[in-house]
N, C-alpha and C positions, 0 to 999 in steps of 0.2 A: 778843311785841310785833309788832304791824303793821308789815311793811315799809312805807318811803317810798317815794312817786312817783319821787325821785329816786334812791333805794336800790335800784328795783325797774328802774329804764333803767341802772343798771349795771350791774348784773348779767345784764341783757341783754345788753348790748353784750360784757360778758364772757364770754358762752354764743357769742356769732354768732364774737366772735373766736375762740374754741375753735372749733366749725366749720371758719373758714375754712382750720385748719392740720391737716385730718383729709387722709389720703391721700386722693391726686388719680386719678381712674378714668383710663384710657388706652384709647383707641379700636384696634378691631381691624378685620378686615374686617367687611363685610354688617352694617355694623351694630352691632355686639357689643361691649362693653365690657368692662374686667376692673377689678374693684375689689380692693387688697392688704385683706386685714383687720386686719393688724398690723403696727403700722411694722416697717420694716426692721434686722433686729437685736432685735427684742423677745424673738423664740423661741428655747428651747433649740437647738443643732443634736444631731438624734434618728436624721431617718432619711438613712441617707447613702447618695448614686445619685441619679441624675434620678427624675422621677415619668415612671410606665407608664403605658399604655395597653393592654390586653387586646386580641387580634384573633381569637380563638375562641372555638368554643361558648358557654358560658355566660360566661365574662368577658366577651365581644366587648364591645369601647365602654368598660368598664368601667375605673374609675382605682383606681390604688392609689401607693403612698408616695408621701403628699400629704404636703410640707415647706412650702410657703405658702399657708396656707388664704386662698381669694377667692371673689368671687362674678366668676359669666361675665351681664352684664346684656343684654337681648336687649327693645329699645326697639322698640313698633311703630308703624307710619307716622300711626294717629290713636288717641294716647293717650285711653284714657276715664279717667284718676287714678287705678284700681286697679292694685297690684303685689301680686305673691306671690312668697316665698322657697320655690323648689322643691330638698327633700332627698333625692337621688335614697337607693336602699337600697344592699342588700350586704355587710348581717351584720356590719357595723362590720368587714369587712376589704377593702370594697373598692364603690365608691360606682359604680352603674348609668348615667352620663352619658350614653352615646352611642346606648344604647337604649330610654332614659325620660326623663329627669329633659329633656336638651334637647329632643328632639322636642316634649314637654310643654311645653315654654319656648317653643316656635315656633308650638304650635297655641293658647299664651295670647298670645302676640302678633299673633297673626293675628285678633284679636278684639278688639283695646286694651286689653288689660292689658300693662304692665312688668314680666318675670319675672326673676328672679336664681337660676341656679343656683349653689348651693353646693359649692364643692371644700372639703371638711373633714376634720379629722387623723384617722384611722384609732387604733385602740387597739391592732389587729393589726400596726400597725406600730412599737408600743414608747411610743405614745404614754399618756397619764394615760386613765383609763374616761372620766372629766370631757371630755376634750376637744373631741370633737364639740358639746358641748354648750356651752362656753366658743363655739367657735364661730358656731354657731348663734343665740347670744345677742347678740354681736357684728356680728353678721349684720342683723338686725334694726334693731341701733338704728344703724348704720351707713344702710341702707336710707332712716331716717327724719332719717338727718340730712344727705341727699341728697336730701330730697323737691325741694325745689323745683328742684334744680337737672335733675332727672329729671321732673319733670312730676304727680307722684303727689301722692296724699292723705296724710298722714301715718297717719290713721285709715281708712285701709283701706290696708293691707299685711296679707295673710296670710300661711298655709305652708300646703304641700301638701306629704307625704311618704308615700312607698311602703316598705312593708315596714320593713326600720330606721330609715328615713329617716320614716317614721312615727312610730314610736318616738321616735327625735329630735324632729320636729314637737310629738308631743305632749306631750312633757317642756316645752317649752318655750312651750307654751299654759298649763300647771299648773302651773309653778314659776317664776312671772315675778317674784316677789319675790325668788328667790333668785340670788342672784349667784355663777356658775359661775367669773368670774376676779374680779382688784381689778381698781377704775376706774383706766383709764388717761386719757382726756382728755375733754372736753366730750361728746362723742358717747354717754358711758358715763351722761350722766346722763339719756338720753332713756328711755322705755319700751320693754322687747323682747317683750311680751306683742302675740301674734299678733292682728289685727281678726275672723278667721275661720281656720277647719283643715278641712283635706280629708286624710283617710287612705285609703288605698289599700294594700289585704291586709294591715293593719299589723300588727310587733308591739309587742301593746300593751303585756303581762306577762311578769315574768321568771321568775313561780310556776309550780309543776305545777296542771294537767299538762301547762302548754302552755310549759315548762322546757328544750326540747331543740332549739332555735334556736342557733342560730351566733352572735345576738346575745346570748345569755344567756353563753355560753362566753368573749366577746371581753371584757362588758364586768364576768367576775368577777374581774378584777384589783382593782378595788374593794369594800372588806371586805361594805360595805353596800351595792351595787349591785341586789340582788333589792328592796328599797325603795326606795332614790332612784329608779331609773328604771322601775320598773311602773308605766304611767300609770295605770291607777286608780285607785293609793293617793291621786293627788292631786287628781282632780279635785274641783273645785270650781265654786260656782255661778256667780261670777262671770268664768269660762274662756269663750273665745269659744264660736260656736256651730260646732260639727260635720257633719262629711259622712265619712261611712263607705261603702265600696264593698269589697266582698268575693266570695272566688268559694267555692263552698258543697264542690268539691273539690279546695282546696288544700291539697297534701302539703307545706309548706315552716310557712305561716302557719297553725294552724289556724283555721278563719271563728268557733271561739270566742274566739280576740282580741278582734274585733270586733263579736259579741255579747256580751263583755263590758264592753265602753266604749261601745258604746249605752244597756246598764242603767245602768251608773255614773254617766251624763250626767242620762238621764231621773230617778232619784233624786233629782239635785241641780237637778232642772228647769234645766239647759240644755239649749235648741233642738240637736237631734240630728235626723239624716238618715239612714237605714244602708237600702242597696241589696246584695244580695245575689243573685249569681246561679248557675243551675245550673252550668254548668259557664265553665269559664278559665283553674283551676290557678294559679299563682305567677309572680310576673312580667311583666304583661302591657303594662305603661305606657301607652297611649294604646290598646292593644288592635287586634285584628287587622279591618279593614275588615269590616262584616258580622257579627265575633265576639257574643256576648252581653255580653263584659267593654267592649264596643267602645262601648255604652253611657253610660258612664259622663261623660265630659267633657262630655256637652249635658247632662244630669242634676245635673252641679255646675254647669253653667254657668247653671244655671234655678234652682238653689237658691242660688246666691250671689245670683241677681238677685234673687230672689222677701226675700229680708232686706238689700239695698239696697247689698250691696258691690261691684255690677257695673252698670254700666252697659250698655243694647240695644247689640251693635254694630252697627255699618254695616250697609246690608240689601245689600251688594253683598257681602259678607264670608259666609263658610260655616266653623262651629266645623270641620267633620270632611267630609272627602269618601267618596265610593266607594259605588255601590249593589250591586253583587255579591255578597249572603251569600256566607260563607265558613264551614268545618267550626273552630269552637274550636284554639287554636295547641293541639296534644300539648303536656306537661308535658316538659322535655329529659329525656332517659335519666338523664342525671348527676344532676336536681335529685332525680331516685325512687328514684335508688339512695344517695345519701351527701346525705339533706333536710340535715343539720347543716353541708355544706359548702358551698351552695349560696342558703342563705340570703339573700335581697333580691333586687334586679328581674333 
C-alpha cells in the first residue's frame, strides 16, 4: 500500500530526528575534523594500549591498534560538493596515513573536494576479518548523513583506496547491499554504495596466484574470506565507475590485480579507467614529484570530471606542484625482501 502524504512527513521527520542524535564531529586544528563512528561504548574492548603511530622506514606515518574507528575530515577553503572516503592500505595490519592516505586528503582539498580519512579496525590486531569493512560501511553512510552540514552532495561521495585500502574500497563499491554490521540508528538506513572508486596498486584478489599478500594472510581468519573479499567475484554492473592506476613493477601488488578488475568491470560494462605505468613499485601515494606514478592524481582528477563528479577547481589552485623530473622512488629494501610483510602504502 502507498504511503500517506502525512505518513511519509513522518517518517521524515523521524529520519532527520535520527540524524540529529548521530555523533557530533569536533574541530581540530588547520582545519581538520574528527568524526567517532560508533557511539561510545558500542565496541567490544579488543585491543588494549594506546593507538601507534610508526616513525621508520616502512611503517613511518603508519597507524596501527586502531580501538576507535573515525574519520579525520579535511574541509577545503571553496567546497565544490564532492567528498571521497580515503582508505589508506597496510595489509590489514597497519593503515598508511601519514604517507598517503592524508597528503591525498590535502591535495583533494586543495582542489574542493571534502576528504575523509579513514582510521579502521585492523584484523591484525585481534579484530573480526569483517571489520574494516563494518567500518568502511559506516563510513559512508555516516558521510552522507552529514552532507549538509559539510557542504557535499550526497550523490557524489566516493572512495579512493591504495593497496588493501583498495581492497576495502572495492568490497564496498560491490557489496553495498550487504550489511557488514546491524542497523544501529537512522544513519544506517542511508546508502553506503560508493558515487565513484579509484584504486591505486590494489589488491583486488584473494586467489592465486596473486594469494601471497599480507592481505590474504590477515583476512583468513574468516572461514570464507577468499570469496567475500575478492572483489571480482562481485562485481557488478550496477557498481560505480572505476579508476585503476598501477605500476607494471610492483613486487608487493601484482599489476594482475588490476588487470583483473579492469576485465571484470568491462564484462559487466562498467565505465572502467586503468593506467598503468612502467615503472613506481608499491606504495607510492601521491608519488614522487616528476615520478611516472606521479601522474596519476591529475589523471583521476580529469576522469572524475570527465563523468561529472568533480567539479573545475579554481584556476588559481594547482592539483600537484614541482617541475623537476625525478628518478622513480626504489622499491624499500624491506618491501623486496619479506613482499608478504610489507604489504600497502
Amino acid at each position: 500500500m502507498r504511503p500517506t502524504r502525512r505518513g511519509a512527513a513522518a517518517g521524515l521527520a523521524l529520519l532527520l530526528a535520527g540524524l540529529a542524535a548521530l555523533p557530533a564531529m569536533a574541530r581540530e586544528g588547520n582545519g581538520v575534523q574528527t568524526l567517532p563512528l560508533w557511539p561510545e561504548g558500542h565496541l567490544p574492548r579488543v585491543v588494549q594500549g594506546p593507538e601507534r603511530v610508526g616513525t621508520e622506514g616502512a611503517a613511518n606515518g603508519a597507524v596501527t591498534r586502531v580501538s576507535e574507528p573515525r574519520l579525520e575530515i579535511h574541509r577545503p577553503a571553496q567546497p565544490n560538493g564532492t567528498a571521497v572516503l580515503i582508505l589508506g592500505g597496510g595489509g590489514y595490519f597497519r593503515i598508511q596515513v601519514g604517507t598517503a592516505a592524508r597528503p591525498m586528503a590535502q591535495w583533494l582539498a586543495s582542489i574542493g573536494v571534502t576528504s575523509a580519512v579513514l582510521y579502521y579496525r585492523l584484523p591484525a590486531d585481534g579484530w573480526p576479518a569483517s571489520a574494516p569493512f563494518a567500518d568502511g560501511q559506516r563510513a559512508m553512510r555516516l558521510l552522507r548523513a552529514h552532507a549538509a552540514e559539510l557542504g557535499i552532495d550526497p550523490e557524489r561521495i566516493g572512495a579512493i583506496g591504495s593497496s588493501a585500502g583498495a581492497n576495502l574500497a572495492g568490497i564496498l563499491a560491490t557489496r553495498f547491499e550487504h550489511d557488514f554490521y546491524p542497523a544501529l540508528d537512522a544513519a544506517d538506513a542511508l546508502p553506503s554504495r560508493p558515487a565513484f572508486l579509484g584504486m591505486l596498486y590494489p589488491v583486488v584478489t584473494l586467489r592465486p596466484p596473486y594469494d601471497t599478500t599480507r592481505s590474504r594472510r590477515e583476512l583468513a581468519t574468516q572461514a570464507d574470506a577468499v570469496e567475500a573479499y575478492s572483489v571480482e567475484s562481485h562485481v557488478r554492473p550496477d557498481m560505480p565507475p572505476v579508476f585503476l592506476a598501477h605500476a607494471a613493477d610492483d613486487p608487493i601488488a601484482d599489476v594482475g590485480h588490476s588487470l583483473l578488475l579492469f576485465q571484470a568491470a568491462r564484462a559487466q560494462n562498467v565505465p572502467a579507467e586503468l593506467h598503468v605505468f612502467d615503472r613506481g613499485g608499491h606504495s607510492w601515494g601521491l608519488g614522487r614529484p616528476g615520478s611516472q606514478v606521479a601522474q596519476w592524481p591529475r589523471l583521476f582528477a580529469a576522469w572524475a570530471r570527465a563523468h561529472g563528479f568533480m567539479a573545475a577547481p579554481p584556476a588559481r589552485l594547482q592539483p600537484l606542484t614541482g617541475e623537476a623530473p625525478a628518478a622513480p622512488a626504489p622499491t624499500p629494501a624491506d618491501d623486496a625482501a619479506e613482499p608478504n610483510e610489507e604489504d600497502g602504502d
